[in-house]
PLY file of the C-alpha trace (Angstrom):
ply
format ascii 1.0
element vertex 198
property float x
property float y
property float z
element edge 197
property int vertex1
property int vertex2
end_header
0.00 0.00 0.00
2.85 2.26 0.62
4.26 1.79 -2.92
0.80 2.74 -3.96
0.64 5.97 -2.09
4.22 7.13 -3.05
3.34 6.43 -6.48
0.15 8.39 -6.38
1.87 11.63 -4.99
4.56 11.55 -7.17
1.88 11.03 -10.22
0.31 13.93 -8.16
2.74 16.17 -8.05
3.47 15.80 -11.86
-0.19 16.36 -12.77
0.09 19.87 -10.61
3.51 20.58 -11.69
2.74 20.01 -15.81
-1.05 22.09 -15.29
0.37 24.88 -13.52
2.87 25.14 -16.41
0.12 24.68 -18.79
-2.11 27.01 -17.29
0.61 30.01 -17.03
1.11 29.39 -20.72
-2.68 30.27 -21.68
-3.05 33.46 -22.79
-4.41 36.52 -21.01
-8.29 36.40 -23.11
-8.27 32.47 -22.17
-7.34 33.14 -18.53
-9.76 35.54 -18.60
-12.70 33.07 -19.61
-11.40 30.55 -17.09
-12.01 32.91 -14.40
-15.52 33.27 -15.46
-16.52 30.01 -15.74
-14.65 28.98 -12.29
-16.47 32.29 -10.34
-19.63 30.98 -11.15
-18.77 27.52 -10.27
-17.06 28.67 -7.34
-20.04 30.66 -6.00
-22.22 27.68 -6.19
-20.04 25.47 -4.22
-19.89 28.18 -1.69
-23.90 28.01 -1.63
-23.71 24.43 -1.27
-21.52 24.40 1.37
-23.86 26.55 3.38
-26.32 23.83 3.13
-24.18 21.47 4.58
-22.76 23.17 7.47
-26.67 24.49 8.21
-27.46 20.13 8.27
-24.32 20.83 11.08
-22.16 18.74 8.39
-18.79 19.51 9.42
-19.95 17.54 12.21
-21.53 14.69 11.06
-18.33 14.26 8.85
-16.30 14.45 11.85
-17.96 11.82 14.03
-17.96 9.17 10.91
-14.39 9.93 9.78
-14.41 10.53 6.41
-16.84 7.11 5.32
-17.63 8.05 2.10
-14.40 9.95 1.14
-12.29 6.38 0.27
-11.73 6.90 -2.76
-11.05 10.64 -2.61
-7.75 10.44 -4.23
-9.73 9.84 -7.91
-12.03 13.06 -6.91
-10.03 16.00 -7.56
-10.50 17.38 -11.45
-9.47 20.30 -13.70
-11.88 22.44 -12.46
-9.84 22.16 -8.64
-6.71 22.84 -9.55
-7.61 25.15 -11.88
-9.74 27.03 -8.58
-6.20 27.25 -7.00
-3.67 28.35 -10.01
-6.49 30.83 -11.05
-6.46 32.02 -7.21
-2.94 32.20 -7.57
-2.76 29.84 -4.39
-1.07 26.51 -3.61
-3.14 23.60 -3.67
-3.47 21.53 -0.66
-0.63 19.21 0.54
-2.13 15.28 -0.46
-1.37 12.60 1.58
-2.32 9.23 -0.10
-1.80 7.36 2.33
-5.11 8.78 3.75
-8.57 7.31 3.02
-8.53 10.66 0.91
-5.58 12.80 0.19
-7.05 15.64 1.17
-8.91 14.67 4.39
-7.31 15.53 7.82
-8.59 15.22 11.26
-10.12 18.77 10.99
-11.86 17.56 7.73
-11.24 18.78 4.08
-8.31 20.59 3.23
-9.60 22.06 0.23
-11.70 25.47 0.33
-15.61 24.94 -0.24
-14.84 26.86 -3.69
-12.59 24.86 -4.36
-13.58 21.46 -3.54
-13.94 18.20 -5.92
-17.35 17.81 -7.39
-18.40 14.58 -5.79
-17.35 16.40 -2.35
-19.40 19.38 -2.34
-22.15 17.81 -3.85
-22.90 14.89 -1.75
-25.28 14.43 0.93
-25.47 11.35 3.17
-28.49 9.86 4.44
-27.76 11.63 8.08
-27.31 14.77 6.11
-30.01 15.18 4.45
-32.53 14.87 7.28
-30.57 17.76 9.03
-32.33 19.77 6.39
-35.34 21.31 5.49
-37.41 19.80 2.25
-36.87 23.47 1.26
-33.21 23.08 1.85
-33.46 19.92 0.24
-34.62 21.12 -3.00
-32.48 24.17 -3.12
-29.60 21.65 -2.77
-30.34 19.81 -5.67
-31.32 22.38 -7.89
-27.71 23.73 -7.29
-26.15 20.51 -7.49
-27.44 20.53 -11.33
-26.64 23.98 -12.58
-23.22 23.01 -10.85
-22.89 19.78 -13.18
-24.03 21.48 -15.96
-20.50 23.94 -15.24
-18.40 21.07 -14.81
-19.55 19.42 -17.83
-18.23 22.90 -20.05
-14.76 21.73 -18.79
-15.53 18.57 -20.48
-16.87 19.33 -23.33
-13.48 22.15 -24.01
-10.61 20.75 -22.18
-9.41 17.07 -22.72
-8.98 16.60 -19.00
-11.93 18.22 -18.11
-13.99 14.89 -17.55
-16.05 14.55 -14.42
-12.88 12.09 -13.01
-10.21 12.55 -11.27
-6.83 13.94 -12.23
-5.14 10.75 -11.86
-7.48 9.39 -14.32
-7.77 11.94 -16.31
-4.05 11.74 -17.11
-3.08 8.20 -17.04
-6.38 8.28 -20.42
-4.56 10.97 -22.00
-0.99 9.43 -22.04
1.12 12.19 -21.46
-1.84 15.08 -23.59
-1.86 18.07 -21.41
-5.00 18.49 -19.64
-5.64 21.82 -21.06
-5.30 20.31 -25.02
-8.97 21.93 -26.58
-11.48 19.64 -27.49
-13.23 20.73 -30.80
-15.14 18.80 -32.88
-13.04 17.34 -35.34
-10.86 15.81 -32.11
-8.35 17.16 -30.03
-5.69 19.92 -30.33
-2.46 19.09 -28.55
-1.76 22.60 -26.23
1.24 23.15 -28.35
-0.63 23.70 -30.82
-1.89 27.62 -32.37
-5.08 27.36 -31.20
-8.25 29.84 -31.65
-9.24 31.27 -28.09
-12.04 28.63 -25.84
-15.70 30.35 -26.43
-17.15 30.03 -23.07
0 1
1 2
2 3
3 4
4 5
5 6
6 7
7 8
8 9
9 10
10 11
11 12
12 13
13 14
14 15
15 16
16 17
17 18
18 19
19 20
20 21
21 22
22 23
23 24
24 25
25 26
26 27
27 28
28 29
29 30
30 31
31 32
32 33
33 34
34 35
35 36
36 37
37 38
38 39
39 40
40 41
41 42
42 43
43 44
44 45
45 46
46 47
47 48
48 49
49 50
50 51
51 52
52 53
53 54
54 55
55 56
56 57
57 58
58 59
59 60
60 61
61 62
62 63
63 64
64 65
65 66
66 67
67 68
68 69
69 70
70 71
71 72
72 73
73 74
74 75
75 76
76 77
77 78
78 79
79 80
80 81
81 82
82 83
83 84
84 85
85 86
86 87
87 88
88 89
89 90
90 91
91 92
92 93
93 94
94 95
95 96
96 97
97 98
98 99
99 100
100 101
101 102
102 103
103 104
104 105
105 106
106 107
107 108
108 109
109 110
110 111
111 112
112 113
113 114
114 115
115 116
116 117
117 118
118 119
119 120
120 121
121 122
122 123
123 124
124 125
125 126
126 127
127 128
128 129
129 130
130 131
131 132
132 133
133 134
134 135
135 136
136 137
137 138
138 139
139 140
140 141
141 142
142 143
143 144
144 145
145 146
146 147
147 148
148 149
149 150
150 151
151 152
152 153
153 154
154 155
155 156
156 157
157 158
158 159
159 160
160 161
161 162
162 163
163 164
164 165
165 166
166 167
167 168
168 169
169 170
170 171
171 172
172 173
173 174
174 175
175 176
176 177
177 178
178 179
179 180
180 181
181 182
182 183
183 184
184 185
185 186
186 187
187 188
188 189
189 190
190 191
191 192
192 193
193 194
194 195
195 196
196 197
């Protein structure tokens, strides 16, 4: 299991090491649509969040340790790290030797904003009867204009699937995550590429 971790974080630090390269290489107008897209995304995941520290989810989350998070290290995506290099901001430190990475005895390490999809967007069964039907709704209604965000990623960035990083790049064999998706395929980021309509 060791050998499993240590190659996970070194896999991990590549992945943030080759993205925030990537990433610094966009230019300004693309950056610039990227910081769109992630503010809205970002602001719903704060509004989610809201709901699940008013069902007293912090915690919940506390007293179970972390259940549902074992297989956090395939949870973080594009949109994540892209939250943090658009921030300007370090990621948090992973530890894989950890049910998930990112989960510490004070609970997540990563910012609401900032947090992977299937995080901010789950509810357990103790969660949701912490809430209001009202609540309940709202949640869910958010949860799916959130999707609908994430899938954009998808449908312009190569590594913007709905899985994990470490997925994400051991599919596209060395492509940058960032390579544009268009309709005839996939442009390579090295590539001259048109600017990403958002």
């Amino acid at each position: 299991m060791e050998e499993t971790s240590a190659k996970r974080l070194l896999r991990w630090q590549q992945i943030v090491g080759q993205l925030t390269q990537d990433y610094n290489s966009l230019s300004l107008a693309e950056k610039e649509q990227l910081t769109e897209l992630l503010s809205k995304i970002e602001r719903l995941q704060i509004r989610l969040d809201r709901l699940f520290r008013k069902a007293d989810g912090e915690q919940i989350c506390a007293d179970c340790e972390g259940a549902c998070c074992a297989k956090g290290h395939n949870h973080a995506g594009l949109v994540n790290l892209l939250s943090y290099l658009e921030q300007g901001v370090t990621p948090p430190a992973a530890d894989f030797t950890r049910t998930c990475p990112w989960l510490g005895p004070d609970g997540c390490h990563h910012q609401a904003k900032s947090r992977p999809y299937n995080c901010i967007t789950f509810l357990c069964d103790k969660l949701e009867v912490s809430l209001e039907k009202t609540d309940i709704d709202e949640f869910y209604r958010l949860e799916s204009d959130l999707r609908k965000l994430y899938f954009k990623f998808s449908d312009l960035y190569a590594g913007g699937g709905m899985s994990g990083l470490l997925l994400q790049a051991e599919r596209l064999n060395g492509m940058s995550l960032l390579s544009k998706k268009t309709a005839e395929g996939t442009i390579p980021r090295s590539s001259n590429q048109n600017e990403v309509e958002f």
